[in-house]
C-alpha positions, 0 to 999 in steps of 0.5 A, spaced: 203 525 149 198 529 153 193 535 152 193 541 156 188 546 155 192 552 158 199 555 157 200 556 164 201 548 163 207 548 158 214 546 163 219 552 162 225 552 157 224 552 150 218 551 146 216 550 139 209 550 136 206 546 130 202 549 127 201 556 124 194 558 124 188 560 129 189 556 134 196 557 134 194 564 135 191 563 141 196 560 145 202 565 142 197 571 145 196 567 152 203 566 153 204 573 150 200 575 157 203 570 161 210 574 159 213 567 156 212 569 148 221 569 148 221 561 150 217 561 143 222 559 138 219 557 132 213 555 129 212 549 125 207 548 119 206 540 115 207 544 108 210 551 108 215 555 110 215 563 112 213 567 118 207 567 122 205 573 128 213 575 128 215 569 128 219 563 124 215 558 120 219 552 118 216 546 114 216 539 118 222 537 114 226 543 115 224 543 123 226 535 124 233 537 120 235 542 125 231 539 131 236 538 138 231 534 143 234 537 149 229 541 154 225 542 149 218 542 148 213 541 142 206 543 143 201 541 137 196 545 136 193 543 130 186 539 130 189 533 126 194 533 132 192 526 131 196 523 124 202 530 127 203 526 134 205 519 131 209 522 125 214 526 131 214 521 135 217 517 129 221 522 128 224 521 135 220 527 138 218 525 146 216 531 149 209 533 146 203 536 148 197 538 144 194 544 146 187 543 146 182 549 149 175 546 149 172 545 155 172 537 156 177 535 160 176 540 166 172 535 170 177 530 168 184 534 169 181 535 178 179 528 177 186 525 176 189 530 180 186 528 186 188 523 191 181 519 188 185 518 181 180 512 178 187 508 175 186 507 168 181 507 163 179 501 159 176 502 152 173 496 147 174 499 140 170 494 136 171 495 128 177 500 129 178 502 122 180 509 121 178 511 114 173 517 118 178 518 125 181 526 123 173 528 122 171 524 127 175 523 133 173 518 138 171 520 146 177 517 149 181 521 144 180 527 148 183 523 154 190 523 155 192 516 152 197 514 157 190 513 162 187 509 156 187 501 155 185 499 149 182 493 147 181 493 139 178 488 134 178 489 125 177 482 121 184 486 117 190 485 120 193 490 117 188 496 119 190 492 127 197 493 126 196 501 123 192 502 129 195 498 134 202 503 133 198 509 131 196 508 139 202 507 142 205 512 139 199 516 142 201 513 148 195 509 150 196 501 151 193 498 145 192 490 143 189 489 137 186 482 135 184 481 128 177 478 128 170 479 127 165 479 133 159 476 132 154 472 137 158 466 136 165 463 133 165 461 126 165 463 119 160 468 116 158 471 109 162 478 108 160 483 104 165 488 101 166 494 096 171 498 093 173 502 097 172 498 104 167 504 106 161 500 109 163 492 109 157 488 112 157 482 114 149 483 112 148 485 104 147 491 101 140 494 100 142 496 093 134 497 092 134 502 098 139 506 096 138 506 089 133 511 091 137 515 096 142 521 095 147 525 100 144 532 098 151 538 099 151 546 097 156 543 092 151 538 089 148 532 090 151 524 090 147 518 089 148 513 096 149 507 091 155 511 087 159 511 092 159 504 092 163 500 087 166 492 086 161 490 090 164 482 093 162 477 098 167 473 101 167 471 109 171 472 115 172 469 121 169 471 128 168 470 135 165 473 141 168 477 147 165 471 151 170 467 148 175 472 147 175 476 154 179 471 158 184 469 153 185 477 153 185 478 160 178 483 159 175 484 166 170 490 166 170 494 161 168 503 161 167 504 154 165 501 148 165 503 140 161 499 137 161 501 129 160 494 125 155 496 120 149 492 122 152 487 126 152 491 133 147 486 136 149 482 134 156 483 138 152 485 144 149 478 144 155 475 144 158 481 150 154 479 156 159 476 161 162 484 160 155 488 159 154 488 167 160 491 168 160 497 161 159 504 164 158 507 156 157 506 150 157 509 143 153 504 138 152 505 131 144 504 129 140 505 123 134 507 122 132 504 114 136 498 111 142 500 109 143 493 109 138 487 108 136 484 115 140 489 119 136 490 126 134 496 127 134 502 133 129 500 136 131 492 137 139 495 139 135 500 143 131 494 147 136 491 148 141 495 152 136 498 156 135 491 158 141 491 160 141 497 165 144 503 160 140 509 159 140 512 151 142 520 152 141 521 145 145 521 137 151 523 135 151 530 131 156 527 127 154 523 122 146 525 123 144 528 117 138 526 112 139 524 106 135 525 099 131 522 094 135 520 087 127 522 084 126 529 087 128 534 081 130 539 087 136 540 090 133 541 097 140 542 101 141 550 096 134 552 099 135 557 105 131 555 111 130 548 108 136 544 108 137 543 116 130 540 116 131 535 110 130 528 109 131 521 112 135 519 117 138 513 115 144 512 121 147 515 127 152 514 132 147 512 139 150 514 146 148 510 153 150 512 159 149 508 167 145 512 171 147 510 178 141 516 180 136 511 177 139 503 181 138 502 188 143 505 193 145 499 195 148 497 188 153 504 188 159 502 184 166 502 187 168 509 187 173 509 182 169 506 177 163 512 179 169 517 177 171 513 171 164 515 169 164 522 170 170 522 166 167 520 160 161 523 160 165 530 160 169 527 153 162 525 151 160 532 152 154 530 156 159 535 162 152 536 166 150 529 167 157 528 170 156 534 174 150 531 177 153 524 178 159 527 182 155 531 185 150 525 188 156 521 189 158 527 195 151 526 198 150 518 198 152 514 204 156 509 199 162 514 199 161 518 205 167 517 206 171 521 201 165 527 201 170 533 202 174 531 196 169 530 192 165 537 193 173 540 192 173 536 185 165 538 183 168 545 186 173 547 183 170 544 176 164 548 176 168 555 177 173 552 171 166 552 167 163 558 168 171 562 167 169 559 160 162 562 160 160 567 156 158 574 160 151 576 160 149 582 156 145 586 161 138 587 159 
């Protein structure tokens, strides 16, 4: 699988399209201007049969039945791309791409285009439980999946194995171990509920979240009913200090932390690899959702010390909450509920800013591209221009300054094709 962003990057011969809505829509019209549409041969929808824009819809079930490999090539365009690719890949499909128009992975694409292509990318996905994953993709999931080594950890060896096939059939290396991360090995207490939405290694604040509410247009649900079969076990864990040589990590690009509390925790445990992480995305909690969990400012400290720079808070997810004691339903006034309540957890992005050490500890440019590439996932595309616009001025790659102006060139011409036209004043 690979994603493609334009119709010009299907290969000729038949085409099958899945999907038969919007965006289904936009790559119809593309390939409509680019004298293609009569390679479209039908379109696929997960539930219902019909027809669409001229064209033949068949359900999934009636499109696998009459489906003849041969030439053909299935382009996903659906947002939920994610449970499609794996499921046709089962099925036996192999030639699929998944049309994705949003702009990030311009910088991307000229990146591995060029002869400076980065080699793989590696990807720490610590707690990679996937109840969330269709509403919040990961930043290497806009990424083609062939490029990505994955390393994940989950106390559940079953949610590793799912995990584990799920990304091979994406087509990205994965290797998942079935533990829990700490600072050090042992056995540690493991708070759980029904369902296994926010299980800690910390406890529940029950008092805290008593008195919170998630507040909608549609109503209002109180923090602690969402909870129930509230259970303390314990789990086995270990550190990536002691875990990163049995697996073969050496340095790692990006790392996912989302463990409830326990993100410090980890990181204490991660200092052979911390030296080397070029990003990260870090859950971190405002309030005490869970008894003793560190807050932002001490995960905050802590990675700073460890030269990443923090670049902001994931929109997802960042959203306040209410009080169960308010009689009002603050989210049903107008001009009041996109300012209300209290943040109690975020997703934190840090970044290496190469700009800001000294020249002389200038990355190896294969890693300073690799950067660059997930900096533009992570849609802080500006902060990947100005890195790759440092990197052609500095003596450290002066030698490929001419291929790395091409790339920054041609990237900052496919960004301003997608810039909407000033109205004249």
């Amino acid at each position: 699988m690979r994603f493609i962003n334009t119709a010009q990057e299907i290969p000729a011969g038949e085409i099958s399209i899945y999907g038969a809505g919007g965006r289904a829509g936009e790559l119809l019209d593309a390939l409509d201007a680019a004298g293609r549409l009569a390679q479209v041969k039908v379109l696929v929808d997960s539930f219902k049969s019909g027809e669409f824009r001229g064209l033949p819809v068949l359900t999934r079930e009636e499109f696998l039945r009459g489906f003849a490999p041969a030439g053909q090539t299935v382009v996903v365009c659906s947002t939920h791309y994610r449970a499609i690719v794996p499921d046709l890949a089962r099925a036996g499909v192999e030639r699929l791409l998944v049309f994705d128009p949003s702009p990030v992975r311009i910088l991307a694409g000229r990146v591995f285009a060029s002869g400076l292509a980065p080699g793989r990318i590696t990807i720490l996905d610590i707690g990679a439980r996937e109840e969330l994953a269709e509403a919040a993709p990961q930043e290497w999931e806009h990424l083609d999946p062939e490029r990505l080594d994955i390393y994940g950890f989950d106390p559940d060896a079953e949610e590793c194995r799912r995990v584990e096939e799920k990304a091979r059939l994406l087509g990205a290396r994965c290797v998942m171990t079935p533990v829990g991360l700490w600072s050090a090995p042992g056995t540690i207490p493991f708070h759980t509920t029904d369902p296994l939405l926010a299980c800690s290694c910390f406890p529940f604040n029950t008092e805290l979240l008593g008195r919170l509410r998630y507040q909608t247009p549609e109503g209002t649900t109180g923090l602690l009913d969402t909870l129930a079969g509230f259970v303390e076990t314990t789990v086995r864990v270990d550190c990536l200090d002691n875990l990163a040589p049995k697996l073969g990590l050496g340095e790692v690009d990006f790392a996912k932390l989302d463990v409830q509390g326990a993100e410090l925790e980890v990181l204490k445990g991660a200092r052979s690899l911390l030296p080397g992480l070029l990003a990260a995305k870090v859950e971190v909690w405002f309030a005490p959702y869970h008894k003793g969990i560190p807050l932002f400012s001490e995960v905050d400290r802590f990675l700073r010390a460890e030269g990443l720079s923090f670049f902001g808070l994931s929109a997802f997810g960042a959203r306040g909450v209410g009080r169960t004691a308010c009689p009002v339903d603050v989210a049903t006034i107008p001009r009041c509920a996109d300012h209300m309540g209290q943040l109690v957890a975020s997703d934190a992005y840090y970044f290496r800013d190469p700009l800001a050490a000294p020249a002389s500890e200038a990355p190896p440019l294969e890693r300073l591209l690799r950067l660059v590439v997930l900096a533009e996932a992570a849609h802080q595309q500006e902060y990947a221009f100005e890195v790759l616009g440092w990197a052609a001025g500095v003596p450290a790659y002066a030698g490929h300054a001419a291929a790395l102006r091409e790339i920054f060139n041609a990237a900052a011409a496919d960004y301003a094709a997608l810039a909407e036209p000033k109205e004249n004043a």
